[in-house]
N, C-alpha and C positions, 0 to 999 in steps of 0.2 A: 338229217334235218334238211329239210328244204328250202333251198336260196330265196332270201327277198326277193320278192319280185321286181321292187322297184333298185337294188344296190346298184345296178350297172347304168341307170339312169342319171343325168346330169343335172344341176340344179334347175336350169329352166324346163327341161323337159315336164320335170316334175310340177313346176309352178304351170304350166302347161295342162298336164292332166288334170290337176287339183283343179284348177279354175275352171275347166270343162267337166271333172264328175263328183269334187265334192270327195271322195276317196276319204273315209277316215284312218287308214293306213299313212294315205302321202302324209295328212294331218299330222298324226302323231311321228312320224320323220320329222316332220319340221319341228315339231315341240321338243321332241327330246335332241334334234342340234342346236337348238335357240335357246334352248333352256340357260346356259352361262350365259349370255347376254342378260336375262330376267335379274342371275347376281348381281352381272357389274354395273346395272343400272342403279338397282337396291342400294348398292353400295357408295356408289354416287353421292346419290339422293341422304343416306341413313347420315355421309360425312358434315352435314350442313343441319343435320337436326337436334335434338335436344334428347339425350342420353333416354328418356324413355321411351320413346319410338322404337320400336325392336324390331332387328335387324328382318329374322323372319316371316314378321307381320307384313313386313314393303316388300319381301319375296313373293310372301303368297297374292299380291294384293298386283305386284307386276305380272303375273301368269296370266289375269284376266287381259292384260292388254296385250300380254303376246297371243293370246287366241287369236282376240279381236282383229291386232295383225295379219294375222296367218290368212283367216276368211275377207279380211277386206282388202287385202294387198293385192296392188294389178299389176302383173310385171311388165307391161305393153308400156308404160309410164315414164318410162325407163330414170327410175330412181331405185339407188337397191335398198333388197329386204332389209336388211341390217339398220339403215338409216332410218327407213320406215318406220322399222319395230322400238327404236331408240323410243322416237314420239310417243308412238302409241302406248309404250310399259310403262314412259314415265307419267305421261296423264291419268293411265289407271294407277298410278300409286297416288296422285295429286288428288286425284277422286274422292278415293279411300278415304285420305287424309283429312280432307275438307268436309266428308259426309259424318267422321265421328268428332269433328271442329277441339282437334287437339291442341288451337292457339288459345294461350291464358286470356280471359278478358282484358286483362292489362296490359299485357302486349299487344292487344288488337286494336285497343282506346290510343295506344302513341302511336303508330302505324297510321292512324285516322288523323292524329294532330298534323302527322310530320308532312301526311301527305297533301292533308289543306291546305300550310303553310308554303308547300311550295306549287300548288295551282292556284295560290292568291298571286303569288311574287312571280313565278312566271309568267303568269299572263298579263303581268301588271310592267315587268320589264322585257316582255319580249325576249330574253334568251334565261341559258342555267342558270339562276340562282347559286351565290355562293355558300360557305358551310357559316361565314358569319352574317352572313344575309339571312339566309333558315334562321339561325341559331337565336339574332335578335328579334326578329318577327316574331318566335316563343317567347322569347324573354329570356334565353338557356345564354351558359355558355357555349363557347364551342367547344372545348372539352367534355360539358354535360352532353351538348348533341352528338358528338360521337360517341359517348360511352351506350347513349340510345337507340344507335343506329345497331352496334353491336347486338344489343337485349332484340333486337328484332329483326336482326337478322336469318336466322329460323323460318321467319315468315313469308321474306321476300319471295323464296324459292319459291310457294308455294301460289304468293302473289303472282308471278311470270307465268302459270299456267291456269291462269284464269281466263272459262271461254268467252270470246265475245262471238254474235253470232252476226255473222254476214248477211241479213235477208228472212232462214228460219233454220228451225231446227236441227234442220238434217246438213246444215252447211256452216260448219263452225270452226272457230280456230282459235288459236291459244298466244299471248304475244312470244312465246319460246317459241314455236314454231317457225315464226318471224324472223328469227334468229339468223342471218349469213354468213357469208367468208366474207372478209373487207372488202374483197371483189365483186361483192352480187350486192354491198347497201346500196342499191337504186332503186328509188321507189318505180320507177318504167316497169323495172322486170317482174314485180307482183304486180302490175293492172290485171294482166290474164285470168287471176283470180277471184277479184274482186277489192272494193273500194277501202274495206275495214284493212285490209293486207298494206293495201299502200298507205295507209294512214301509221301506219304499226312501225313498218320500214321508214319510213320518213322520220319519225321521233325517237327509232335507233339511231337515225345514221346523224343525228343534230346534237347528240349524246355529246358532252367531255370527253375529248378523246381517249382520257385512261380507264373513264366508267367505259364507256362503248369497246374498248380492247378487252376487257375483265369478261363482259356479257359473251365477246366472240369466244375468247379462248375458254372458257367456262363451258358453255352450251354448243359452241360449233367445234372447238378442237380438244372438248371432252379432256380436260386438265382440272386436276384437283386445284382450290383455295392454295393451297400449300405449294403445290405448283407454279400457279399464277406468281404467288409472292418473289418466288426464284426468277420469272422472269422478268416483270417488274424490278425486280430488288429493292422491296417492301415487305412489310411483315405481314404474315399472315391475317392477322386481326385489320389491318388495312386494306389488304384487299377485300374485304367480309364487308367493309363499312362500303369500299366503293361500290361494290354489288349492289348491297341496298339502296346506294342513295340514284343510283342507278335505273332502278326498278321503278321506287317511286317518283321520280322523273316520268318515267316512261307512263305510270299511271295516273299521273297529273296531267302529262299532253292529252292522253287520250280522253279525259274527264273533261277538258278543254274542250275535244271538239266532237264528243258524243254526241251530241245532244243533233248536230248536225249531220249525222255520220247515220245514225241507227233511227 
């Protein structure tokens, strides 16, 4: 049998070639070593959803964005593939997701209350809103509002990878993406980018500090719910609520100051 041509090549070589000819050989290297990243993203993603979401449906459905990966990735960048591709497989599942609209009407209709409720009150006090500040602005208690945040929590995830777009089509971004190491929330270091970026980073880093730890360790230090709980020392169903009420924070700011932004 005749040796790969490419085995004795090293990974930038490769991303080297590929990006000079396209090679559907290098291609399929990379797909079939990146292919278990496609799971553990699946997997991720499948622990936060709603038991009929199947598992293999967010497999197949991550493959598209590790393509996408593969051909849009520049390794001159110098960010590696691996982080790259995280984004990329998790937004083509987020796609998927949103394009067959697997959230119940009624969970979409409270998701809409909660998050009016709290871009009335923040904007009206100036900082977080509390759970009993939400809770009376409904009219709930705050055990009903958290039993709420729960029922929609499902959603949030799916909320955080909603694109906003910086200018036009071809230049877009996701508030997960926005996502840092407690060392990089400076809104300074996304300018480079563009204006939506520092808008994003900003209403991270103003977050309650135990929402905004939950958002890090969740999406930048890739930790299960379950996980998070153990490091907090919280229970699981607690950190789920702070996630959410988190999120819609984050998409109350930015509802705030869209209008001036886009």
């Amino acid at each position: 049998m005749a040796e790969n041509p490419h085995a004795r090549m090293s990974e930038e070589e490769l991303w080297a070639l590929y990006r000079r000819t396209k090679d559907p050989a290098v291609r399929d290297t990379f797909i079939r070593q990146y292919a278990p990243l496609v799971k553990y993203v699946a997997g991720k993603v499948a622990a936060n959803m709603p038991s009929t979401v199947e598992f293999e449906d967010l497999v197949g459905f991550g493959v598209f964005g590790l393509l996408d990966a593969i051909d849009k990735f520049d390794p001159e960048k110098n960010v590696k593939f691996k982080t790259y591709a995280v984004t990329r497989i998790r937004g083509a599942i987020f796609d998927e997701l949103r394009s067959i609209d697997w959230v119940p009407r009624s969970v979409r209709q409270k998701t809409k209350e909660i998050e009016e409720a709290v871009v009335g009150l923040e904007s009206k006090l100036g900082r977080p809103a509390s759970d009993a500040e939400i809770a009376d602005s409904m009219g709930l208690s705050e055990d009903e509002l958290l039993k709420t945040m729960l029922k929609i929590s499902g959603t949030s995830v799916l909320s955080l990878n909603d694109v906003w777009y910086a200018g036009d089509e071809s230049d877009k971004i996701s508030i997960g993406e926005s996502i840092e190491s407690p060392q990089s929330l400076n809104p300074d270091a996304a300018v480079e980018r563009e204006e939506i970026k520092r808008v994003i980073v900003q209403a991270i880093s103003e977050l309650p500090e135990k929402e905004k730890k939950v958002l890090v360790l969740y999406y930048y230090e890739d930790l299960t719910l379950k996980e998070i709980g153990q490091v907090l020392e919280v229970t699981e169903s607690r950190v789920s609520q702070l996630h959410t009420k988190a999120i819609l924070r984050l998409r109350a700011k930015l509802t705030n100051v869209r209008k001036g932004i886009i």
